[in-house]
N, C-alpha and C positions, 0 to 999 in steps of 0.2 A: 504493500500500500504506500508505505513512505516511498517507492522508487517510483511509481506510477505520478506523484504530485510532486517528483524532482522532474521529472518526463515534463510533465505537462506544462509546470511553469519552463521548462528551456525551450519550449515549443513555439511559446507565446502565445495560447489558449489560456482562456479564464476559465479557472477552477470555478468561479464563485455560481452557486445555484441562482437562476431568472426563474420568473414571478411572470406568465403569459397570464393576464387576466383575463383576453378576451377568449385564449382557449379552454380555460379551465372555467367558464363561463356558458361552455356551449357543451362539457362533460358534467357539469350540475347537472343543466338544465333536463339531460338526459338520463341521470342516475339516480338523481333525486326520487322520483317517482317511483320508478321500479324498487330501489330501496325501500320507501314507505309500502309499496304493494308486497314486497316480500315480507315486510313485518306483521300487516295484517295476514298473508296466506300462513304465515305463524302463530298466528292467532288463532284460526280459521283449526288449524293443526291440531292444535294441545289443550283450545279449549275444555273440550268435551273430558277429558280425560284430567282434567283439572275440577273439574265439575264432579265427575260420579268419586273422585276421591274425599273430595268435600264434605259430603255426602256418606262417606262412610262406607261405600263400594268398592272395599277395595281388591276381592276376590272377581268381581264384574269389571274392574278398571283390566288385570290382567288379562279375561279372555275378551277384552275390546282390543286392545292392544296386538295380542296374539294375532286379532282375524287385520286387523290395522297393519301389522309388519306384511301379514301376504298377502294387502293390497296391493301395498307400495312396491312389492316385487314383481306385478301384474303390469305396474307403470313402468319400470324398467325400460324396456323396448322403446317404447314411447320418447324416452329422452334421450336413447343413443340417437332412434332414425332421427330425431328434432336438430339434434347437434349436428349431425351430417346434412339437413337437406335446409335450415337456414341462412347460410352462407349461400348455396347456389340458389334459393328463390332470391336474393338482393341482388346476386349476377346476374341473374334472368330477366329483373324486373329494370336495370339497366339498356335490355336490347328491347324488349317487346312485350306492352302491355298485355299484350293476346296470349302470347308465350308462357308469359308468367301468369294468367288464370287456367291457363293447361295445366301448367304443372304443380300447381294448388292443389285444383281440381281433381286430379289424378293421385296427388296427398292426400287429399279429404275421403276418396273413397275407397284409399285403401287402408286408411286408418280407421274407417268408421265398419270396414266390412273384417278387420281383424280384432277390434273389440265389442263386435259383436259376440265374435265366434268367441272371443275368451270368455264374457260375459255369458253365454247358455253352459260353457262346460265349466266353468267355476261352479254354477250355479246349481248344474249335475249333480257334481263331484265333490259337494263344500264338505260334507262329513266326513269321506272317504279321505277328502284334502288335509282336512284337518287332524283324523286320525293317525295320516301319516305320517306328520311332521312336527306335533307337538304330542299327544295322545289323548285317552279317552276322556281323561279329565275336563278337556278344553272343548270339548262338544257341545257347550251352553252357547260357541260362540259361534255355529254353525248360520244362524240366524244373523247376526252382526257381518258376518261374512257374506253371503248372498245378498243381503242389504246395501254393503259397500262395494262391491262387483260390480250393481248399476252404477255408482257415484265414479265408480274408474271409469268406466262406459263416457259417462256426462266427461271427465277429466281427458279424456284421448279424444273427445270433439271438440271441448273451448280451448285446448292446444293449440289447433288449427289457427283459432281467431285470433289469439292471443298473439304469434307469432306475424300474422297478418299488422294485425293494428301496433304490433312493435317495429315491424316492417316501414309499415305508415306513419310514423313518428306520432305515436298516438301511447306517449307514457301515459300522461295523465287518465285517459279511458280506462288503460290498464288499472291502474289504483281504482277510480272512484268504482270499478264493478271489483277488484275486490275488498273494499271497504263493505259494500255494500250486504259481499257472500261474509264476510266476516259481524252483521251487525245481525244479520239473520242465520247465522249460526248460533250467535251466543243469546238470542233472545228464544229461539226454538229450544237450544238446551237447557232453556232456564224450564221454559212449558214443559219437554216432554220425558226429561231424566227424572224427574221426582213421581212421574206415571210408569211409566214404558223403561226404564233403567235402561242398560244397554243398548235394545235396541231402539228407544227413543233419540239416543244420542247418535246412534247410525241413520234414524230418519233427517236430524237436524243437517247432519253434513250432506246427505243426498241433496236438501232443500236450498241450503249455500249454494254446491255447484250449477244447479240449477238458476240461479238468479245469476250467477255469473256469469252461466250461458247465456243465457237470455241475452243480456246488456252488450254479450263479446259481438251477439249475432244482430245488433238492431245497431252498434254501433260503427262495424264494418260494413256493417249494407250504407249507411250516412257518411262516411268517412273515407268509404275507400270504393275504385272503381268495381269490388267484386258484387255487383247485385243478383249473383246466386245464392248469396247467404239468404235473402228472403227465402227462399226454398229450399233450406240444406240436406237434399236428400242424398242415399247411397246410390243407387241407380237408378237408371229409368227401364223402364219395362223394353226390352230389347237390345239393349245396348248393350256392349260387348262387357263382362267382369273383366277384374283383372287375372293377370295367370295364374293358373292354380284353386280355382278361388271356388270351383265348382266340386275337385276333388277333395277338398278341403273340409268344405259343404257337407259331403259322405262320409269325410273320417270321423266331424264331429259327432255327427246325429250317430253315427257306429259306436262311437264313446260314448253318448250321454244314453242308450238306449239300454234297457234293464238287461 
């Protein structure tokens, strides 16, 4: 280190650190947002399970938990393909408007037709899933788990948008829907954990992601040129799936079927 800032000064480069305010002004501007939206999706998080401990649940906090870890491993996929294909939709979206709603478009339905397919075989197999990876004790949270498998469902579509309206320099939208999944989180778990215990608190998150979708999909249709989001469907009746997508179709219904 000392030879590096003998180096430097015989160079006659300045050591001394600059202060670019107008660029670290256009990295707030940008971070800010997403910062405050990842404290609420933390919020959104740990509520519930801050809740049913409160409360005294604390044998029901673990098998919420349990079915909660192999959500999150469900989501998995979700944020390798995310990381790999948002960089090329900002290249895409560089050459051709048109381009870049293909290639959304062809994200949206193959992310929406592979958690489906997770979503009916979790949904199958939640006893059998959960038997085999934590054991029979934890079978109270077979319910918790099925319940949270739609809420993954909901979570692998407002990805799509989410990435879209962060595309579209749209932090702020980001935040206010999820403040929004965060106010009706923790107002739902306030209703329906002192009812419905566990699985009350797996309805309140379904109901968050929900509102989140909601706002992701009304305010990419306002905001950005994709007004397919009015209709966010998987396919249309003839049009071609994607590959594989019909064999796949076979294997599941083969697995889920007694």
């Amino acid at each position: 280190i000392f030879g590096f800032f003998v180096l430097m000064e015989g160079s006659g480069l300045s050591i001394r650190p600059s202060f670019n305010w107008p660029v670290w002004k256009v990295f707030l501007a940008i971070g800010w947002y997403l910062a405050l939206a990842k404290g609420v999706g933390d919020l959104t998080m740990y509520t519930d399970s801050v809740l049913l401990g409160y409360w005294g649940m604390i044998t029901e906090t673990g098998w919420y938990n349990a079915a909660l870890k192999l959500n999150r491993l469900v989501l998995f996929p979700m944020a390798l393909v995310s990381s790999a294909l948002f960089p090329a939709l900002i290249g895409v979206l560089k050459e051709s408007n048109e381009r870049f709603v293909r290639y959304w478009t062809f994200w949206m339905k193959g992310t929406v037709f592979f958690s489906v397919l997770l979503f009916f075989l979790v949904l199958a197999k939640a006893d059998k899933i959960i038997a085999l990876l934590y054991s029979e004790d934890f079978l109270p949270s077979v319910t918790v788990l099925k319940i949270l498998i739609f809420m993954a469902t909901l979570v692998y579509i407002h990805n799509l948008y989410h990435h879209i309206l962060l595309i579209f320099n749209q932090q702020k939208r980001i935040f206010y829907a999820m403040a929004c999944g965060a106010a009706m989180n923790v107002i739902l778990n306030l209703l329906l954990i002192p009812r419905f215990g566990i699985n009350g608190a797996a309805l309140a998150t379904v109901c968050s992601h929900i509102t989140i979708l909601c706002l992701y999909i009304a305010w990419t249709t306002k905001y950005t040129f994709i007004k397919s989001a009015r209709k966010p469907r998987a396919f249309k009746l003839g049009e071609e799936w994607p590959p594989g997508a019909k064999p796949a179709l076979a294997g599941v219904a083969e697995a889920i079927s007694p």
